[in-house]
Each structure stands twice: as structure tokens, then as C-alpha cells.
C-alpha positions as CSV (number, residue, x, y, z in Angstrom):
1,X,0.0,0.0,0.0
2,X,2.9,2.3,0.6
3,X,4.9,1.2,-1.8
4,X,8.3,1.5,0.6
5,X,10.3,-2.2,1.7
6,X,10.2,-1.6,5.4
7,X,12.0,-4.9,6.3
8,X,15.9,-3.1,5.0
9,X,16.2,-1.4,8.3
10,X,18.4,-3.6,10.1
11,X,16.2,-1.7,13.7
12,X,13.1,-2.8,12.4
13,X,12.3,-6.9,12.7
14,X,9.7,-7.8,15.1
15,X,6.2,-7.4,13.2
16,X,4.9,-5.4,15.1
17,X,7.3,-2.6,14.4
18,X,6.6,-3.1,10.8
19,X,2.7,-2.9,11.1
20,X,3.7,0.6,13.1
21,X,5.7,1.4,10.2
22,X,3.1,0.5,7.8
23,X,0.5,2.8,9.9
24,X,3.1,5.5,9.8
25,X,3.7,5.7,6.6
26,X,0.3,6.5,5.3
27,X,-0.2,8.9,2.4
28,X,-2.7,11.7,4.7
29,X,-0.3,12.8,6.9
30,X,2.4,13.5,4.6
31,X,4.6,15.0,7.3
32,X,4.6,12.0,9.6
33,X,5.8,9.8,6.6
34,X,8.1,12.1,5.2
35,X,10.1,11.6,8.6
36,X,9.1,7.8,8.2
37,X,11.4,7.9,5.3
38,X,14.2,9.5,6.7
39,X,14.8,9.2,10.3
40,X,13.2,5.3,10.8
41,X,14.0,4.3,7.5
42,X,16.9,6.0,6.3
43,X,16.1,6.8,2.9
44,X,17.8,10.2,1.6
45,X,16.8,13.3,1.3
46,X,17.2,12.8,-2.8
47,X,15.1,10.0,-3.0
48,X,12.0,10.2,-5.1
49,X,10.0,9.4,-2.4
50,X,11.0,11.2,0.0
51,X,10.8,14.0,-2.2
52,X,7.7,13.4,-3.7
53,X,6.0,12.9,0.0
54,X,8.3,16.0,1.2
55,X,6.5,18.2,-1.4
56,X,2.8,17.0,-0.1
57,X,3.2,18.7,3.4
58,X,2.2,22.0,2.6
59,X,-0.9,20.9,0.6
60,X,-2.2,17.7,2.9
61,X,-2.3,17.4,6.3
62,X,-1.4,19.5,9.6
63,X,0.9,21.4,7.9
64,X,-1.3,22.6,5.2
65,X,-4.5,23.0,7.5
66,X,-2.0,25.8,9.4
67,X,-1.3,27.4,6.4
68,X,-4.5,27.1,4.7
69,X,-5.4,30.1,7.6
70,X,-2.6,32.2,7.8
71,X,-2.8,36.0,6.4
72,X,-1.3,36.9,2.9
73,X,1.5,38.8,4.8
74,X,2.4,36.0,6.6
75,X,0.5,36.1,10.1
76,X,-2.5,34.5,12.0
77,X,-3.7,37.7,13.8
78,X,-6.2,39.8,12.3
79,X,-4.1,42.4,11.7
80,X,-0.7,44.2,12.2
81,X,-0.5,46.5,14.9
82,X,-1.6,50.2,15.0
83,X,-0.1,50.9,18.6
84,X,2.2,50.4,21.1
85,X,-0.1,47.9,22.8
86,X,-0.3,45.9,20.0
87,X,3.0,46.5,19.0
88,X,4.0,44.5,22.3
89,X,1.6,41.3,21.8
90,X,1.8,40.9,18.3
91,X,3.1,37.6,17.1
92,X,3.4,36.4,20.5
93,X,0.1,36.4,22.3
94,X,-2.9,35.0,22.6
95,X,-0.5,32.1,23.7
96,X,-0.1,28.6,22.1
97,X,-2.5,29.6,19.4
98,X,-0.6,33.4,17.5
99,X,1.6,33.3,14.8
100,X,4.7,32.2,17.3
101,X,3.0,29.5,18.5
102,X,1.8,28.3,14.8
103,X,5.2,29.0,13.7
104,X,6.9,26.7,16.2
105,X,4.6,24.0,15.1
106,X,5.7,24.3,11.5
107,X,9.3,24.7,12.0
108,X,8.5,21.0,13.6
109,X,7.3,20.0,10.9
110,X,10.4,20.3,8.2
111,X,9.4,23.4,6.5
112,X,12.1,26.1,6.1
113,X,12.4,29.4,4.7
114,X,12.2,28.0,0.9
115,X,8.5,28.2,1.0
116,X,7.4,31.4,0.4
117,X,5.1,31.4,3.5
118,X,7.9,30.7,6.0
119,X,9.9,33.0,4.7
120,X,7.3,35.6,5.2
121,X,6.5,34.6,9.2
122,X,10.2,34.6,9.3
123,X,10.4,38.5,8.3
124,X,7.8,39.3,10.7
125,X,9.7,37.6,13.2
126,X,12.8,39.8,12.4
127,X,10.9,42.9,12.4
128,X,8.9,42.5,15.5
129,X,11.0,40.4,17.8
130,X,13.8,40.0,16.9
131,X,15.5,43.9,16.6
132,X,16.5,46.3,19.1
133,X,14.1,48.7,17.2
134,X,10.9,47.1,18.6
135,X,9.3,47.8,22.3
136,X,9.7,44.2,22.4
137,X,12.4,41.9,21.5
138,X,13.4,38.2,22.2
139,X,17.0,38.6,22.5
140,X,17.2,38.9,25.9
141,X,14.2,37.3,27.5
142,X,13.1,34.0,29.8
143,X,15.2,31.1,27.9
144,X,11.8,29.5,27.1
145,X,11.2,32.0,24.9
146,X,14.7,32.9,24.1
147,X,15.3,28.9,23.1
148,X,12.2,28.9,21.2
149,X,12.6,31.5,18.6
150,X,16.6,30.4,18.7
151,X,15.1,26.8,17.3
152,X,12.4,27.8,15.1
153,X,14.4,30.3,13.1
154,X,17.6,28.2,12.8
155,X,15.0,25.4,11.5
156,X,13.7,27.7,8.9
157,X,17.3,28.3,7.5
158,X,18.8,31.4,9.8
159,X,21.4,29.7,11.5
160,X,23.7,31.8,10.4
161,X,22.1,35.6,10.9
162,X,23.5,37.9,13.3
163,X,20.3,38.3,14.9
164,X,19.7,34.1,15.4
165,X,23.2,33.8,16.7
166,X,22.8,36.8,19.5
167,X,20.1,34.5,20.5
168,X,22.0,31.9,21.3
169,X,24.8,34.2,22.9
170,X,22.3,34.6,25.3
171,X,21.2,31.1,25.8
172,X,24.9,30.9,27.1
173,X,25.1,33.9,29.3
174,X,21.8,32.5,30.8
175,X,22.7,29.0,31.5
176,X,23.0,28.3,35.2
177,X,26.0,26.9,37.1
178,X,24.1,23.6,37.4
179,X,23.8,23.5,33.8
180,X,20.3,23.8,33.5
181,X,18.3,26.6,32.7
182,X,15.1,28.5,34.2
183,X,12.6,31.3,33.2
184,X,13.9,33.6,36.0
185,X,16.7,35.5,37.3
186,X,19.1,33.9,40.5
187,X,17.5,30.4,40.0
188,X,18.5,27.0,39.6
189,X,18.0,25.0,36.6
190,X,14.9,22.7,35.8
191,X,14.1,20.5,33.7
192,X,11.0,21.9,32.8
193,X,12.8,24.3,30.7
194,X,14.3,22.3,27.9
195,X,14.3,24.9,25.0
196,X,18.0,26.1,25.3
197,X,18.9,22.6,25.0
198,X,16.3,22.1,22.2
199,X,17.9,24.7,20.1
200,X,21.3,23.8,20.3
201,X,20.3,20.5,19.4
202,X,18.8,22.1,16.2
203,X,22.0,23.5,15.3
204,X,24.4,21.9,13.2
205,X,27.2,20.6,15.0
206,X,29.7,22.5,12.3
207,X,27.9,25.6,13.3
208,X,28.1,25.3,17.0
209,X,31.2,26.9,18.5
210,X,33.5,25.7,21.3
211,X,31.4,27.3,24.3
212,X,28.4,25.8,22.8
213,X,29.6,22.6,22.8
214,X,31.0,22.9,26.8
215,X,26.9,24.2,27.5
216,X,25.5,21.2,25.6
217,X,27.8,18.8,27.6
218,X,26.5,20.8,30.7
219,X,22.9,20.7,30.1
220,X,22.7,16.9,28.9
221,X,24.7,16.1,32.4
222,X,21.7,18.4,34.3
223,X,19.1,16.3,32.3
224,X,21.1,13.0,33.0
225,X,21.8,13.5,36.6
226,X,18.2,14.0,37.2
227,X,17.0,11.1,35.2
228,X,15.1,13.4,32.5
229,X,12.3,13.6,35.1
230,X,13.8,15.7,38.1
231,X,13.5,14.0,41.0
232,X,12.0,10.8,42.5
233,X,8.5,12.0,42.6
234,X,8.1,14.4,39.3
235,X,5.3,16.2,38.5
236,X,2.3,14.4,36.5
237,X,2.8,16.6,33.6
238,X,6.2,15.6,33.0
239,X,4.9,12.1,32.2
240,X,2.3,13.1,30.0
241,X,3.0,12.6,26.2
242,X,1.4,15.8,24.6
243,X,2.1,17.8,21.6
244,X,2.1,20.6,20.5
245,X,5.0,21.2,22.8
246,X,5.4,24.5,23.0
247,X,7.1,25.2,26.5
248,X,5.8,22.2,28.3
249,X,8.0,19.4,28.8
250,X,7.4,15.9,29.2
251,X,9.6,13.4,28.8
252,X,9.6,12.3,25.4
253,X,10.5,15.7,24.7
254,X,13.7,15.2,26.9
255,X,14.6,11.6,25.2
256,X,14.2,13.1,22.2
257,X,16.6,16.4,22.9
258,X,19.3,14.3,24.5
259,X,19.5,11.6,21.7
260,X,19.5,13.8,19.1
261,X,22.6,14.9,20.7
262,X,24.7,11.6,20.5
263,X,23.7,10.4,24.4
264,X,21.4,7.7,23.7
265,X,23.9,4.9,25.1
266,X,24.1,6.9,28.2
267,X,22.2,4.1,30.7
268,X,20.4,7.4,33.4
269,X,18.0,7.5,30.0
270,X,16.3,4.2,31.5
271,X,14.1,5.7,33.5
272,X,12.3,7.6,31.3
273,X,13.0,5.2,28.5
274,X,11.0,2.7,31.0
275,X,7.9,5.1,31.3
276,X,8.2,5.6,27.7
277,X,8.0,2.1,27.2
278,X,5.5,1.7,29.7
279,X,2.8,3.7,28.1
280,X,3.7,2.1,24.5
281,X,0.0,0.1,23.7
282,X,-0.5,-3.3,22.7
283,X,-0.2,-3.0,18.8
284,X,3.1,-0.8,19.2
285,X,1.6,2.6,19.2
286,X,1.0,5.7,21.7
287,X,-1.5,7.5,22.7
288,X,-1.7,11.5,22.9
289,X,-1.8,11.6,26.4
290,X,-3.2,15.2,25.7
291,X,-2.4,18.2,23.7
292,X,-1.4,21.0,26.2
293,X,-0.8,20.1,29.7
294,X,-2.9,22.8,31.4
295,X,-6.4,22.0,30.1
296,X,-7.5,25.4,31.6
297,X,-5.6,27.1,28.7
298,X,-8.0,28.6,25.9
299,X,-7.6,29.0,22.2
300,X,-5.0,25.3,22.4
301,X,-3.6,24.2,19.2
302,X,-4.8,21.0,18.7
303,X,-2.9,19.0,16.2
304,X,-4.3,15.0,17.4
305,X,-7.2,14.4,19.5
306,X,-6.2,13.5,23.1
307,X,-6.5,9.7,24.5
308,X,-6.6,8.7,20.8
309,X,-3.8,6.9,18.9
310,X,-1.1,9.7,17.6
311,X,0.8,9.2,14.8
312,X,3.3,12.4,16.3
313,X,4.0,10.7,19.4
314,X,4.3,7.7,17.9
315,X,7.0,8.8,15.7
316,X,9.1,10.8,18.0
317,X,8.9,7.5,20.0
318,X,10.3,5.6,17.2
319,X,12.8,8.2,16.5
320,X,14.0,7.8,20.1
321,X,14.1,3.9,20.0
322,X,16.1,4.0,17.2
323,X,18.6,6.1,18.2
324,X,19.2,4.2,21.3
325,X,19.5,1.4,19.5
326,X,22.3,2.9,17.1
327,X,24.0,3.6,20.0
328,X,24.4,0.4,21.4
């Protein structure tokens, strides 16, 4: 049906995984295959599949329902601002559900800068939050935010602009002595802000620098020493598989952070690999635990209904498992 041999991935051999694989790889989510190909997989990014499926995710899907309601000048919000006021929330609020938000979600999904549409959220971005001009500007802010905009725009192709990489000289100033990182001043680190971590994993590793590299080796040990859940009796919401993300952790997103960079043999990931695994269901799938930790939030982005079978969390699962597999 899918017309891809799953069984060449030397990771993938019980049946089960392949039946996952087959569910994943189903043409209406183009986005969720398209990662299929290429992280589970290992197809290339030149392969006619992959860039025939690549090439679906702006017209079907999650990605394209986003897009299919954003402005012609490149934002959600009903308009741009005509004061000060506006000036200040513009892009950024009503939380989890403005043009930031959307953005993030996007930049998660592959798309970069090449499509005309990113490219445009991107210039807002620059103008509005990302330049000393503005009342308002992200260069300095709570590292949530900070990390945030630091991954979403090197995602979209700006790795290398002044105004990305002043982002991330922040990130560093910020970091604790712990090696973690928190949303205010003369605190300790936490692991419910994973977002400075989360963008340097987004980084190339040719682009990081040698200070980056000492912070990265500093937050995975934070994340490590703490077992990715931050104590023996960690908040509920930590174990909660949700998406979007956003700013709430859980910890698939901290599996998925500190594999991504290279520490997936490291054994203090058993813990939360054991809840993972825990919550994995009977045919090999997960659940979306639910999509925003604090239901009381209005205006959520929902992406997958909650207590249903997700194909996101699902994937990111699979992405995890295989990378601690590669690493044995």
C-alpha cells in the first residue's frame, strides 16, 4: 500500500514494528511519513519518495491546515499592529494559538524558509521580535522564549544571521552553574525548561562553537543527573505525552533532545525510557496523552485528538528507540 520495503532497516524486525511502520507511513499525513522515510527508514533526502512525499506537506495534512489560515503577509492575527499595545503582543500572544506559536509548530514539521510562506513569518519575526528597534524583542528574554525562537528560526534556515546567533549568545550567558536553565533571574536550573537545550540540538554541530559545545555537555549532564524527570516524585505533567509542545515538557521531549545529541547509550535515560516504554499500547503505538498540559488554557492548538492513537508521538517514540538502538 505504501509502496516503501520496510524490512531493510536492520532496527526494524519484530512485526509489530513493521505494522507501526506501515500505519506511519500512510499517504494523509504526509509530514509524519516524510520523517518515516528518513529518520526510521533512512532513505535520503534525494530519493524520489522522500521528495515526492516531502513536497505533499504543505498541501495535505497538519501542515497545510495551518497554512490554509494564515494572512497573505504572513501572520495569523487579524491584523498588524496600529499601537504600542499591540506592537507588544503581536506575534506572540494569545499564547499557544498566534503566529509564534503556529510557527513553532511548523518549524517541527520540516518546512524552512524555501517556502514562500515561511519565509514571510520569518520577516515578521525579524521585524517584531527580533531587533533592538521594537518595544519588544526576544534577544534577551526567559530562555523558554529565548530557546524557542533560537530553534524555530535556525529550523527555517537562519542559523547563520547575526540576529539568530545573538540569540543563542544569550542562551549561554543565561545558563546556570548547574547547567540547566530556568525562566527567572538567581534560580536554579529545571528541567522543565528544555528549550536552550532544544535549540542547540537544532544547530548543526559544524555551526556550534566551542562554548556551545562545553553548555551542551553541561545541560545533557543536568538532564542526565536528574534522570530526564527531576526528582524521584516528578510532576504528573512531566509524564504526560502531549504535543504541540510549546514550552511544556514531558519526557519524550527530553529523550528526544538528548538523543538527538549523540547520548542515547548513556544508561540514566532508563528511567524515562521505562515510562516511555510503559505507556507504549499493545499493537506498538501511543497514545496523545493530551495536547497542552494545562487543560484550563484557551484558544489550544490542537494537532491530534487526546486519549486517541497519535501518529506524532508515535513517531518521536520511534525516533527515540532507534537512536538508542544505534547507540548500542
Amino acid at each position: 500500500m505504501n509502496n516503501v520495503d520496510v524490512t531493510t532497516n536492520k532496527n526494524i524486525g519484530a512485526d509489530r514494528d513493521r505494522n507501526v511502520l506501515d500505519w506511519l507511513l500512510e499517504k494523509e499525513q504526509p509530514v509524519v511519513r516524510y520523517f518515516t522515510l528518513v529518520d526510521l527508514i533512512g532513505l535520503r533526502e534525494d530519493d524520489p519518495e522522500v521528495k515526492s512525499t516531502r513536497s505533499r506537506i504543505t498541501r495535505v495534512g497538519w501542515a497545510a491546515e495551518q497554512l490554509q489560515q494564515q494572512k497573505s503577509k504572513g501572520y495569523w492575527e487579524p491584523h498588524e499592529p496600529k499601537n504600542i499595545r499591540e506592537w507588544v503582543n503581536f506575534l506572540y500572544f494569545p499564547k499557544f494559538h498566534s503566529t509564534f506559536w503556529r510557527a513553532l509548530v511548523l518549524s517541527d514539521f520540516g518546512l524552512d524558509a524555501t517556502n514562500p510562506k515561511i519565509k514571510k513569518i520569518a520577516n515578521l519575526l525579524f521585524k517584531y521580535k527580533l531587533s533592538f528597534g521594537s518595544p519588544v524583542n526576544f534577544f534577551f528574554e526567559e530562555a523558554s522564549i529565548s530557546g524557542n525562537a533560537a530553534k524555530m528560526m535556525t529550523r527555517f534556515g537562519y542559523c547563520d544571521d547575526r540576529r539568530v546567533r545573538k540569540l543563542y549568545d544569550w542562551l549561554l550567558e543565561d545558563q546556570r552553574e548547574d547547567g540547566g536553565w530556568n525562566t527567572s533571574q538567581d534560580t536554579p536550573g529545571t528541567v522543565d525548561v528544555s528549550e536552550p537545550l532544544a535549540a542547540f540540538a537544532a544547530l548543526p554541530k559544524v555551526k556550534r562553537t566551542a562554548k556551545m559545545e562545553q553548555a551542551i555537555s553541561m545541560g545533557a549532564e543536568f538532564y542526565l543527573e536528574r534522570r530526564l524527570v527531576g526528582g524521584k516524585r516528578p510532576s504528573p505533567a512531566r509524564l504526560w505525552l502531549h504535543y504541540p509542545n510549546h514550552y511544556y515538557y514531558d519526557i519524550l521531549v527530553g529523550l528526544d533532545i538528548l538523543t538527538q545529541l549523540g547520548y542515547g547509550g548513556d544508561p540514566r535515560l532508563r528511567p524515562a525510557l521505562d515510562i516511555l516504554m510503559k505507556k507504549r499500547q499493545s499493537d506498538g503505538i501511543w497514545l496523545m496523552d493530551r495536547p497542552h498540559p494545562d487543560p484550563q488554557k484557551p484558544k489550544q492548538l490542537v494537532i491530534e485528538e487526546p486519549g486517541r492513537p497519535s501518529k506524532w508521538i508515535t513517531l518521536k517514540a520511534m525516533r527515540v528507540l532507534k537512536r538508542i538502538n544505534d547507540a548500542a
